[in-house]
VOGU-589318 format. One record per residue (C-alpha): x, y, z. Coordinates in steps of 0.05 Angstrom, whole numbers, plus 32768, in hexadecimal, padded with zeros to 4 digits. Layout:
VOGU-589318
XYZ...
end
This chain:
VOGU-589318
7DDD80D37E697E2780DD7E577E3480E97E9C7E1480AE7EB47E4380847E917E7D809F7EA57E6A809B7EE77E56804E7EE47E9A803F7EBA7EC480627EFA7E9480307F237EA07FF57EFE7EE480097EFD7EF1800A7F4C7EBE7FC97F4C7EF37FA57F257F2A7FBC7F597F037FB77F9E7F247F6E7FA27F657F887FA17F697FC47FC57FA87FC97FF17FAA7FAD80407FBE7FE9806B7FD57FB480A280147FAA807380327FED8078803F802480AC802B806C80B1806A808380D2805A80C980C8801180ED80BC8026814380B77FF0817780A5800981B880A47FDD81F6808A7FEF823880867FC0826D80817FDF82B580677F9D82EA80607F6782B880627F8B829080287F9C824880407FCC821780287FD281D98040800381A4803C7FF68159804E802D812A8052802E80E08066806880AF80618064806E805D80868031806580857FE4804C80997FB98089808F7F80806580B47F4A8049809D7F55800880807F8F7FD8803E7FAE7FEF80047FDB7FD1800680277FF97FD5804A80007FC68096800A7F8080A980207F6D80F3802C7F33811A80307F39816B80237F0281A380207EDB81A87FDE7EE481F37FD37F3081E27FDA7F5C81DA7F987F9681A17F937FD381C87F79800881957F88800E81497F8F805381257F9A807080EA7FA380B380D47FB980C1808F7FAD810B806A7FA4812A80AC7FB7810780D37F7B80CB81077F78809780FB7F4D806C81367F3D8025813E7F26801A816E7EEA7FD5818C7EDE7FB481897E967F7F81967E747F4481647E837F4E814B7E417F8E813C7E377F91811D7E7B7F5680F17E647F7F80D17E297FB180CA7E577F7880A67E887F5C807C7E4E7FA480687E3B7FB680517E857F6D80287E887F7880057E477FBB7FF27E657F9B7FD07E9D7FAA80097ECB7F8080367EED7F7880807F027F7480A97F3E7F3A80DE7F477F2381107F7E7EDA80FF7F8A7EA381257FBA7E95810980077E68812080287E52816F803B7E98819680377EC8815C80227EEB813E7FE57F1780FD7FEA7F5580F87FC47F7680AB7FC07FAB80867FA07FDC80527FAE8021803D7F9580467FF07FA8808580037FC680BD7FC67FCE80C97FA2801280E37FCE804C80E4800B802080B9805380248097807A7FFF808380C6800C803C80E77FF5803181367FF87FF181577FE97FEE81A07FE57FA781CC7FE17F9582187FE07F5482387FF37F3E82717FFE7F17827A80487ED1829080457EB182B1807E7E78829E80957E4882B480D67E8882E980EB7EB882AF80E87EED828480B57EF3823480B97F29820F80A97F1581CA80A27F50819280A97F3A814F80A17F61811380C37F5E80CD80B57FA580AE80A87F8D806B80A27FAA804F80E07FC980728122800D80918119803F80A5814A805C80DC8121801680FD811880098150811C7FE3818780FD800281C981027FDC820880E57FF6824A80E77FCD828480DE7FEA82C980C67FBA830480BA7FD0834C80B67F91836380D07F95834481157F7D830A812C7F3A831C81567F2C82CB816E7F438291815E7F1D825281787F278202816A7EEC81CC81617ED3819981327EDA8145814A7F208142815C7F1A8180818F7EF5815D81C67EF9812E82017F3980FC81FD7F56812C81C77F4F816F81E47F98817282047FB0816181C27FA681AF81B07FD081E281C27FC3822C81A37FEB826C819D7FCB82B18190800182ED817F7FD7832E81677FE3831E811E7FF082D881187FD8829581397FF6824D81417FCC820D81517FE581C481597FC28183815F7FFC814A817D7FD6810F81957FF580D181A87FF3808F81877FCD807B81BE7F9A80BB81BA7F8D80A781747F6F8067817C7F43807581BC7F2280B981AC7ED780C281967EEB80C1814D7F1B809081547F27803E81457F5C801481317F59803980F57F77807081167F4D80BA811D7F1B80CC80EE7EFA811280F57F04815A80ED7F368195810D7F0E81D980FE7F34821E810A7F07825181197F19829481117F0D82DD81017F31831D80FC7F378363810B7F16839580DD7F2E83E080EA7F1483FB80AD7ECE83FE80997EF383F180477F1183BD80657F57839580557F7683A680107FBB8382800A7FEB83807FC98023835C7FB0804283507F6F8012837D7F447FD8835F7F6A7FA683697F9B7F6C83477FCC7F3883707FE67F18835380227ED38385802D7EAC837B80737E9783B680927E7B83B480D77E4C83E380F87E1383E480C37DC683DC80D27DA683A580BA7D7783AD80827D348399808A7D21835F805D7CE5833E802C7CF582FA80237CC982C180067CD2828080167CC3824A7FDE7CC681F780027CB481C27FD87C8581907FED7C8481627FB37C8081117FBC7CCA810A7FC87CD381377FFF7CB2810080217CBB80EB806F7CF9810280907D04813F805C7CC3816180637CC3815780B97D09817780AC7CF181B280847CB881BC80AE7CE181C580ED7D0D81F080C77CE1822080AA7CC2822680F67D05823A810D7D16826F80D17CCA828680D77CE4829581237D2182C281167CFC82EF80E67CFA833A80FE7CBF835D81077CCF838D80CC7CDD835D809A7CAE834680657CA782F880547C8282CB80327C74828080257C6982507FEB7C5E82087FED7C5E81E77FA77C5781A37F867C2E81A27F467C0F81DD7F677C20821D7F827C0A82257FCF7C09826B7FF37C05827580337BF982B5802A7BEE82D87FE27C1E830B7FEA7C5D8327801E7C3A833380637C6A834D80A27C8D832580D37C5C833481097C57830481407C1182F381277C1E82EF80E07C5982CA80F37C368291811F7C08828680DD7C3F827780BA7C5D824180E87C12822280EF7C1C8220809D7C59820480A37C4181CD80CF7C0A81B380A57C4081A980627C34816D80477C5E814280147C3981377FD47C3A813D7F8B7C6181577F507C9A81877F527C8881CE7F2C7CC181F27F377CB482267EFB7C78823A7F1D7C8F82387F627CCF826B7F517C9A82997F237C6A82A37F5B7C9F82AB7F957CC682E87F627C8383087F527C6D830D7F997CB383317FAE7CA6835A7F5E7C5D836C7F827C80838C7FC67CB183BB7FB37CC783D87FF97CF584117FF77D36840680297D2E83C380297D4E837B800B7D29834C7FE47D3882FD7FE37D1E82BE7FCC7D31827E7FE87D1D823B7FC67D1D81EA7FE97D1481BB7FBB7D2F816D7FBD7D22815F7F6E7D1E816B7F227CE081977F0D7CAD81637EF47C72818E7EEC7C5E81D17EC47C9C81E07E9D7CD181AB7EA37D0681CB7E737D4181DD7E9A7D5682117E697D0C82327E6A7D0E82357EB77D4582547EB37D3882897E857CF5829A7EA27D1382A17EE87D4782D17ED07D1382F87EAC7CE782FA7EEE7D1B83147F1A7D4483467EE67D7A834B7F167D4B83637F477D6183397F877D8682F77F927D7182AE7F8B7D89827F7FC37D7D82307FAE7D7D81FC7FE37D8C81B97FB97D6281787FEF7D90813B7FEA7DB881187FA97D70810E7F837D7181587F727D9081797F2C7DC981A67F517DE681BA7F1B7D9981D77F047D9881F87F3F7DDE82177F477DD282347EFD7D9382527F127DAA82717F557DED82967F2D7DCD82AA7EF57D9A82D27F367DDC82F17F627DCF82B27F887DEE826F7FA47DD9822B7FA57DDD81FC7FE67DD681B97FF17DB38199802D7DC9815380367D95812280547DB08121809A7D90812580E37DAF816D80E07D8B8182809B7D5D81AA80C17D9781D180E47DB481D6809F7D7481FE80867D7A822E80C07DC5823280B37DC08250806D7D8E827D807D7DB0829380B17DEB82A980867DB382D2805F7D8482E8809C7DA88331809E7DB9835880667DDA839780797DED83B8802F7DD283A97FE47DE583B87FA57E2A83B97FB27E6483D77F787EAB83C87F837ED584017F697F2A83FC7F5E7F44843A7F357F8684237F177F6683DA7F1E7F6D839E7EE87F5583577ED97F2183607F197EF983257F2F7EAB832E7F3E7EA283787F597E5683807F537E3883557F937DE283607FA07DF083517FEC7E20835580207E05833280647E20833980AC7E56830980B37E6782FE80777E9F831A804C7EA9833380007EEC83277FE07F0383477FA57F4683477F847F6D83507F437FAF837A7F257FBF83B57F307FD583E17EF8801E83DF7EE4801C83CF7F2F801584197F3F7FF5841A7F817FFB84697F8E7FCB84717F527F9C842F7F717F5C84477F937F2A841C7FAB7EE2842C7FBB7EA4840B7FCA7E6084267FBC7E2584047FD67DD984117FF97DC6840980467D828408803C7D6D8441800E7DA6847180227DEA846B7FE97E2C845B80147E6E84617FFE7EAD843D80197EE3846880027F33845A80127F3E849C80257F5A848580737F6B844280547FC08433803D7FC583FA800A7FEE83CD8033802583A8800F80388365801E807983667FFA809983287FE0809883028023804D82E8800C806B82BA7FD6803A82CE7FAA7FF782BD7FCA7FD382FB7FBF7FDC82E67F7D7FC182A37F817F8882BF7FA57F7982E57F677F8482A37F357F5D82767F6E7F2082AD7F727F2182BC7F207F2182717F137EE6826B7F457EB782977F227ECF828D7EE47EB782457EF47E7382607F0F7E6782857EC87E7A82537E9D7E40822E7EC07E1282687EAA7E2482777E647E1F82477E1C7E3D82527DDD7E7782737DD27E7882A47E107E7982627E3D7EB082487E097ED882857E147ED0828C7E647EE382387E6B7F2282507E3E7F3182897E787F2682567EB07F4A821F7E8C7F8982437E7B7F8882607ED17F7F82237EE77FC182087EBF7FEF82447ECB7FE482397F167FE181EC7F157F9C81EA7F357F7081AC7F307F2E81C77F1B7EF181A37EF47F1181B97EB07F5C819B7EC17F7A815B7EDF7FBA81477F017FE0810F7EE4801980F87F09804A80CE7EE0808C809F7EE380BD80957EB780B780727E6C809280317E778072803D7EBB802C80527EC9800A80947EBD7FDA80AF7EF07FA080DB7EEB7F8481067F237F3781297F167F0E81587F457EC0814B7F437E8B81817F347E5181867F6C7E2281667F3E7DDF814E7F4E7DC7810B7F587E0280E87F427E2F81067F797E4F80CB7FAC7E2980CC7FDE7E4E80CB802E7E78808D80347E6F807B7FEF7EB780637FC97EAE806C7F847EFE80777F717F2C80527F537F7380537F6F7FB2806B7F4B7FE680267F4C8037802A7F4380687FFB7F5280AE80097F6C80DC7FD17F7E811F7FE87F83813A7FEB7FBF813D80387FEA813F8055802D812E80A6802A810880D8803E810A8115801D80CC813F802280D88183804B80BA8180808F807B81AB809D808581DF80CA806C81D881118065821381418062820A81888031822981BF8042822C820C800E82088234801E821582737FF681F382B47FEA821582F7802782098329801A81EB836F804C81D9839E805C818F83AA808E815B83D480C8814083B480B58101838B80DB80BF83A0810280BA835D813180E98343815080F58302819E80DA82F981CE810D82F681DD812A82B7821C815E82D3822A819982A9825581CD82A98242821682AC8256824E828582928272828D828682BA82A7828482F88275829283498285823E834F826C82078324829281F582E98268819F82F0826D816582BB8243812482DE824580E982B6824380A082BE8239806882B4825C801E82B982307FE582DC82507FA882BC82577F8782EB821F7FA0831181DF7FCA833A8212801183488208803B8303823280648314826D80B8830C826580EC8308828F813782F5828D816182C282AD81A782D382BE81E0829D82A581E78254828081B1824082B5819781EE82C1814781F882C0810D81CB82D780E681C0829680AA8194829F80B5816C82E28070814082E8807B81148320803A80ED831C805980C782D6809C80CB82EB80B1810182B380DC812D82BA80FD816582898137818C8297815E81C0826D819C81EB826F819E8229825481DC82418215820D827A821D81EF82A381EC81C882E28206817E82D981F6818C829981D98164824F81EE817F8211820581BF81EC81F581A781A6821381638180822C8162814882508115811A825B811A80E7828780D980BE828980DA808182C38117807382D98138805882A9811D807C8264814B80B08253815180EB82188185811F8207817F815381DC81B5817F81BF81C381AB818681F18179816981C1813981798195810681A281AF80DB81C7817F80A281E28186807582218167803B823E817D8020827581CF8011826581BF801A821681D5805981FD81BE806781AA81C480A6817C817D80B78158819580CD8115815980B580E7811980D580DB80F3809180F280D1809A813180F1806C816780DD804F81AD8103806281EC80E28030821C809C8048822480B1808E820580AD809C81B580E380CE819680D180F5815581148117813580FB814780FA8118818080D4812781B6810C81008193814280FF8154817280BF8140818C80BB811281CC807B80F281DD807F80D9822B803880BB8253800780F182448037812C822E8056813981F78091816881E780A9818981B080F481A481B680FF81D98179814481E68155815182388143818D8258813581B2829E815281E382BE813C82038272811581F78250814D81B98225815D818F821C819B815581F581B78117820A81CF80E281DD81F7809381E081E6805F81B98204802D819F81CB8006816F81F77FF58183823E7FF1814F827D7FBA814282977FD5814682E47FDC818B830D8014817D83348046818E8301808181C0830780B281E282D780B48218829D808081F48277804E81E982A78043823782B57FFE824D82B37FEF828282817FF882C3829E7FB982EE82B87FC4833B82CB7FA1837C82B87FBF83C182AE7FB283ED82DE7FE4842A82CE7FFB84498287803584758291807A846682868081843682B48039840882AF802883DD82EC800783A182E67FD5837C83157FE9833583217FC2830B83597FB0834A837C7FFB83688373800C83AC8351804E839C832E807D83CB82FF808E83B182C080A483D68277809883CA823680CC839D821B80D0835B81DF80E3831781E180EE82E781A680BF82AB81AC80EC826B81A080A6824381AB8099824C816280B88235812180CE826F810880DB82A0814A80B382DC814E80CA83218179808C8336819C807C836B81C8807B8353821280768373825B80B1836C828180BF835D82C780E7833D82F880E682EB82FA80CA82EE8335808B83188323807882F382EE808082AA8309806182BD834680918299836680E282908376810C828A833181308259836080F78229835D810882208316814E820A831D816B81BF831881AA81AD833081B4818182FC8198815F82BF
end
C-alpha cells in the first residue's frame, strides 16, 4: 500500500505540471554527442547535448534521455552561465528530505523511471535567459553481459528534434581480441545505413553513426521530432584460454570465465505455464506457440516435463519422459489444447514441478525448472513468505529456478525473490506481438548447459564477489572479481573447479599470466568490482530480513556512495547556490504491477532558472574516431566544372626523402596494406562529380606526418579551408573565419569546428578532418564518416577496402591481389583516421600495388 501512494503522489505530481511542460520549438539542439567507451566489456558512456534559447525571451530546456536499465548514472552536470553544476549522490533518505523540502517549496524533482523492456528515462529541465546556453552531461557504467556468444551495447537516440551537430562514437578496446564486431538495432537500416562507418584493429574497434540533419527527419524511426530508436553494437571476443581473461589493476581483479570446446550436458527440465483466468486471449495463443517451439528444440537425450496449473495442478505426463520424437509430438498436442481458466496456485504448481525433477535423479545430467505465470497466487497457499520457504525447502539447492514474470499484473518482485533464493533469475515478458519470441529467447539462453556446480577459486584473493554459480551455459559468460592481496599477484592463483556431466574438471592457471593493465585503465577494473559487488549485494538484500538484510543494504549503501552510483538505495541531487532550487534524481526498482508501462510519463521534471546573461561552452568534447570507407574506383571523363585554384607552394628539398605512408584496410580482420608517398604532395581527396564535390589536400613537411591544408569545394561557389591554424569559409566573394563552436552554414554545406576535429557535412557525405600532433607540430588527417551514395567517385577516400590472400611465408611474403603475386614486408603505419593514432602492423608495398592503379592518378595540380 505504501508504495501505491507514493507512486500516485509522483502522478499527481507530474498531473499538476503536464500544463506547463516546456515547448521544444523554442530552443535549439545545436549539438546531440554520445560517446561510449568500452575497456574489457565495461562501458561508459557519456551523453552530452547543448542547447540554446533563440528566443527573445527566457525559455524552459529540456533534457530527455533514455539509458539501459542494468546501467548505473555516476555523473550528471550542468553548465549554465559559464558554471558547472554537479550532481552529488546520497543516501535515498537524505535526498528525500531534500525532495520533500523542494515540493513544499513549490518545486519539483527529477527521477529515472522504467520504459519499456531494457530502458530507463532520465528528464529534467532548467529556464535559461534569452539567447543564452546551457550544457547537460550524463555519464553511465555497465558492465556487458554476454548473451547467445555475443555482448550488446544498447545506445538509445532521441534528441528531441534533428540536430546538425549529431554523432555517436563508440570505441571498443578488449585485450583479448576482438573476434566480430557487427552493428544493428532501428537506426542501422535503409536511409540510415551510410551513416555507419566501422573500424576493426585486432584488439580494439571504432564505430560512428553521423547522419545528416536531413537523415534524421526522413528515416524509418524518424519525424519532426528528430530519430527515435536504437544503435546496438554487437560483439564478441577472442578466448585463448580455456580459464579465460584474468586482468588486474590497482590491487584488483575481473575474471571473465567462458571456456569453449565442452559437450553439452544432457538435460531434465520441467516446464510449469499457467493457465489461470488472466492469461486470457492473446497471452495464452502466445504461450501456446511458444511452448510448441521450445518443445521443438529439445534433444533427444534430454528429459522434460509439463505442468499446467490454475487452482489445479495438470500433468501432461506424471513424471520426466525423454525427448523422443513421439513423446515429444504429445507434448505439443498438450500444448495446443491449454486453455485459460481459473485460479492461480502457484504453491502447488512449483511443489509438483521440483518433486518430479526430486523423482528423476539422472546421473551426468542438469536439472531445471522453468515457471510462466502472469499473476499473484490466488489459490492454495497465497502467503508469499510460505511459498517461498516451501520452494526453497523442495529444491535444497538441488538445481535452479528460472521465473518468467507475464505482463505488469504479475508480483515481480515475488518472483525475483523466489528465483535467487533457487541459483535462478527472473524475466519479464512484456505483452507484445513478440512475447512469444521472448519465451523462446530465454530458454534459449538456458537450452545448453555445458558445466554445473561450478567453484570459483583465487589463492591470494580478497573481498570476492559471487564464486559459487549451479550453471554455466554455452554463450554465456561468468564474471568474477575482487582484491588481490596486498596486491601480490605472484602469490594470486586462480582456479576453477566444476562438473561436465558426471566427470570433476578443473580450470587451473597453470598456462595462464595474470595480465596487468597498469594505470592506463583509470581504474575500471576497479569499478567493475564496486559495479558487480553492488549488484549482488542488491540481489541479496532482496533475499534476506532482519538484521543480515540490514547489514548487506549497509555494504551496498556505503559502495554505491564511495563510487557515486545511482542505485535503488541512493539518489542524485543536483543543487545551485543559496536560494536556488535543489534537485533530486531516483532510479526505479523493476517492481511489479506498478512499473510504467511503454510510453507511459509518470516523472516530474527538475526546474531552474538562470537569467543572467552568458555565451560558453565548456564541456570537453567526446572523442570521435574515424574509419576509412573507401568505394570501388572506376575511371570517368572530366566533369564540366573545376575547382578554383588554390596555388601552393611545395616543399623545399632535404638531403633524406620526405615520405607519408598511408593505409589501406583489408576487407577482413587482415593486417591493411601501406605505402608511402614521396614529398609535400597536392592529393585528390574525395572528387564526386555527380554533386559537384570535390576535396583536395596537400600533404606537411614532416616525414610520416598528415596534411598541412584541405580544401572542399561543394558547387561552384561553396568553399572550405582547413589548416592547422584555422577555417577559413567562402561563399561566393565573402570570405569569414569559423572560430566558434556553433555549427554554421556555408551555402548548402554545414561546418562543425570541435575540440581537435572539423566536421563538414556536403550533399550526401560527410567529412570529418582530425587535428594530431608530431613531434610539436600538428597535422590534419581526412576520414570519411558518411559514404556517397554514387560510384563514380575518385580520390584517397573513395578506395575500396583492400582484398588479397597470402600465398608465400618466407622472408619476403607475396600477396595475391586481382590475380597478381606481389612482394611486400612486414612494416607499421600510424593510423591518423582515429582520435588517438594507433601504430599497427601493416604489409608494405609499392603505391602502385596497392592502389591498383598509377599514384599519378591521385595527384591535383592544385587546390
Amino acid at each position: 500500500m505504501e508504495r501505491t501512494v507514493v507512486q500516485l503522489t509522483l502522478f499527481g505530481l507530474l498531473l499538476a505540471l503536464a500544463t506547463t511542460l516546456p515547448n521544444k520549438d523554442d530552443w535549439d539542439i545545436y549539438s546531440f554527442h554520445i560517446n561510449s567507451t568500452v575497456t574489457d566489456r565495461y562501458a561508459t558512456t557519456v551523453i552530452t547535448s547543448r542547447v540554446a534559447n533563440r528566443m527573445d525571451e527566457s525559455k524552459e530546456i529540456e533534457f530527455h534521455v533514455r539509458i539501459p536499465k542494468n546501467a548505473f548514472i555516476s555523473k550528471f552536470r550542468m553548465f549554465i552561465d559559464g558554471q558547472a553544476y554537479d550532481g552529488i549522490v546520497k543516501a535515498k533518505e537524505q535526498a528525500q528530505k531534500q525532495y520533500t523540502e523542494a515540493v513544499s517549496r513549490g518545486q519539483s524533482a527529477g527521477i529515472v523511471s522504467s520504459v519499456g523492456r531494457t530502458l530507463e528515462e532520465f528528464k529534467t529541465s532548467v529556464t535559461v535567459a534569452a539567447h543564452q546556453k546551457v550544457t547537460f552531461e550524463l555519464t553511465y557504467e555497465e558492465l556487458m553481459k554476454r548473451t547467445l556468444g555475443k555482448y550488446e551495447l544498447q545506445i538509445h537516440a532521441r534528441p528531441m528534434q534533428p540536430v546538425k551537430d549529431f554523432k555517436i562514437d563508440v570505441h571498443i578496446h578488449e585485450k583479448a581480441g576482438i573476434s566480430f564486431i557487427n552493428v544493428k538495432g532501428g537506426l542501422s537500416t535503409k536511409a540510415l545505413a551510410n551513416a555507419i562507418t566501422k573500424e576493426q584493429a585486432d584488439k580494439q574497434a571504432w564505430v560512428h553513426f553521423y547522419p545528416t540533419e536531413d537523415q534524421q527527419k526522413t528515416c524509418d524511426s524518424c519525424g519532426v521530432d528528430g530519430m527515435n530508436g536504437d544503435l546496438v553494437i554487437v560483439y564478441d571476443v577472442n578466448r585463448g584460454t580455456t580459464l579465460g581473461d584474468i586482468k588486474k589493476s590497482d590491487g584488483y581483479f575481473v575474471h571473465h570465465f567462458a571456456p569453449t570446446g565442452l559437450s553439452r550436458i544432457p538435460k531434465n527440465v520441467v516446464f510449469l505455464i499457467d493457465q489461470s483466468g488472466s492469461m486470457h486471449g492473446r497471452k495464452i495463443e502466445q504461450t501456446r506457440i511458444a511452448l510448441i517451439h521450445i518443445l521443438n528444440d529439445l534433444a533427444e537425450d534430454d528429459y522434460f516435463g509439463l505442468i499446467t496449473f490454475d487452482g489445479n495442478i495438470i500433468h501432461w505426463k506424471q513424471e520426466l519422459v525423454q525427448a523422443s520424437s513421439e513423446n515429444v509430438e504429445s507434448a505439443k498436442n498438450f500444448a495446443r489444447t491449454i486453455r485459460d481458466r481459473g485460479a492461480t496456485d502457484i504453491n502447488q504448481a512449483v511443489l509438483k514441478g521440483a518433486s518430479m525433477l526430486n523423482a528423476h535423479p539422472r546421473e551426468g545430467s542438469a536439472s531445471i525448472l522453468i515457471l510462466l505465470t502472469d499473476g499473484d497466487p490466488t489459490s492454495g497457499e497465497t502467503n508469499i513468505e510460505v511459498i517461498q520457504s516451501n520452494v526453497r525447502r523442495a529444491i535444497a539447492d538441488k538445481f535452479p529456478l528460472y521465473c518468467l514474470g507475464f505482463g505488469f499484473d504479475v508480483n515481480f518482485k515475488f518472483l525475483e525473490k523466489m528465483s535467487l533464493q533457487n541459483n535462478g533469475v527472473a524475466r519479464r515478458i512484456y505483452e507484445d506481438s513478440d512475447a512469444d519470441l521472448q519465451l523462446k529467447g530465454f530458454y534459449e539462453e538456458v537450452a545448453t548447459p555445458l558445466l554445473t556446480d561450478l567453484t570459483l577459486l583465487y589463492a591470494g584473493g580478497t573481498n570476492l564477489t559471487q564464486t559459487n554459480f549451479s550453471m554455466y551455459y554455452n554463450g554465456s559468460e561468468i564474471v568474477v572479481a575482487g582484491q588481490i592481496t596486498d596486491n601480490d599477484v605472484e602469490t594470486f592463483t586462480p582456479q576453477v573447479v566444476a562438473f561436465s556431466g558426471n566427470r570433476r574438471v578443473t580450470f587451473s592457471g597453470t598456462n595462464t599470466s595474470v595480465e596487468s593493465t597498469g594505470t592506463e585503465s583509470g581504474g575500471h577494473i576497479q569499478r567493475v568490482w564496486a559495479y558487480l559487488t553492488v549488484k549482488q549485494l542488491l540481489e541479496k538484500e532482496l533475499q534476506l530480513s532482519g538484521p543480515e538484510k540490514e547489514k548487506v543494504k549497509k555494504d551496498a549503501l556505503e559502495l554505491s556512495l564511495q563510487y557515486s552510483f545511482v542505485t535503488p538505495l541512493t539518489s542524485m541531487v543536483v543543487t545551485k547556490p543559496p536560494g536556488e532550487n535543489t534537485d533530486v534524481l531516483h532510479k526505479p526498482k523493476e517492481e511489479g504491477r506498478f512499473d510504467t508501462p511503454e510510453g507511459a510519463d509518470m516523472m516530474p521534471v527538475i526546474y531552474m532558472d538562470v537569467y543572467e546573461d552568458a555565451d560558453y561552452d565548456t564541456v570537453p568534447i567526446s572523442h570521435a574516431y574515424s574509419v576509412h570507407r573507401r568505394l570501388k574506383l572506376q575511371r570517368r571523363k572530366p566533369p564540366v566544372w573545376r575547382p578554383p585554384p588554390i596555388f601552393v607552394s611545395t616543399a623545399a628539398a632535404t638531403s633524406a626523402p620526405l615520405l607519408h605512408r598511408f593505409l589501406l584496410k583489408s576487407d577482413s580482420a587482415s593486417p591493411p596494406l601501406c605505402f608511402d608517398v614521396n614529398g609535400a604532395a597536392l592529393l585528390k581527396l574525395l572528387h564526386h562529380p555527380s554533386r559537384e564535390l570535390y576535396v583536395n589536400g596537400e600533404l606537411d613537411s614532416v616525414t610520416n606526418g598528415g596534411f598541412k591544408k584541405i580544401v572542399v569545394h561543394f558547387t561552384a561557389d561553396q568553399h572550405v579551408e582547413v589548416t592547422t591554424t584555422g577555417v577559413t569559409v567562402r561563399v561566393g566573394q565573402n570570405v569569414t573565419h569559423h572560430t566558434g563552436q556553433d555549427p554554421i552554414a556555408v551555402g548548402s554545406m554545414t561546418v562543425i569546428r570541435r575540440d581537435k576535429e572539423i566536421d563538414v557535412a556536403a550533399a550526401d557525405a560527410r567529412l570529418v578532418i582530425l587535428v594530431h600532433q608530431k613531434n610539436g607540430k600538428e597535422l590534419l588527417w581526412p576520414v570519411l564518416r558518411q559514404k556517397p551514395s554514387a560510384t563514380n567517385m575518385e580520390g584517397i577516400l573513395a578506395l575500396s577496402p583492400a582484398v588479397y590472400e597470402e600465398v608465400q611465408q618466407a622472408s619476403l611474403t607475396k600477396l595475391k591481389i586481382k590475380d597478381q603475386e606481389i612482394s611486400a614486408t612486414s612494416a607499421t603505419a600510424v593510423n591518423y583516421g582515429i582520435v588517438f593514432p594507433l601504430t599497427m602492423n601493416c604489409w608494405l608495398m609499392s603505391a602502385e600495388s596497392a592502389l591498383q592503379r598509377r599514384l599519378d592518378d591521385f595527384f591535383v595540380a592544385q587546390l
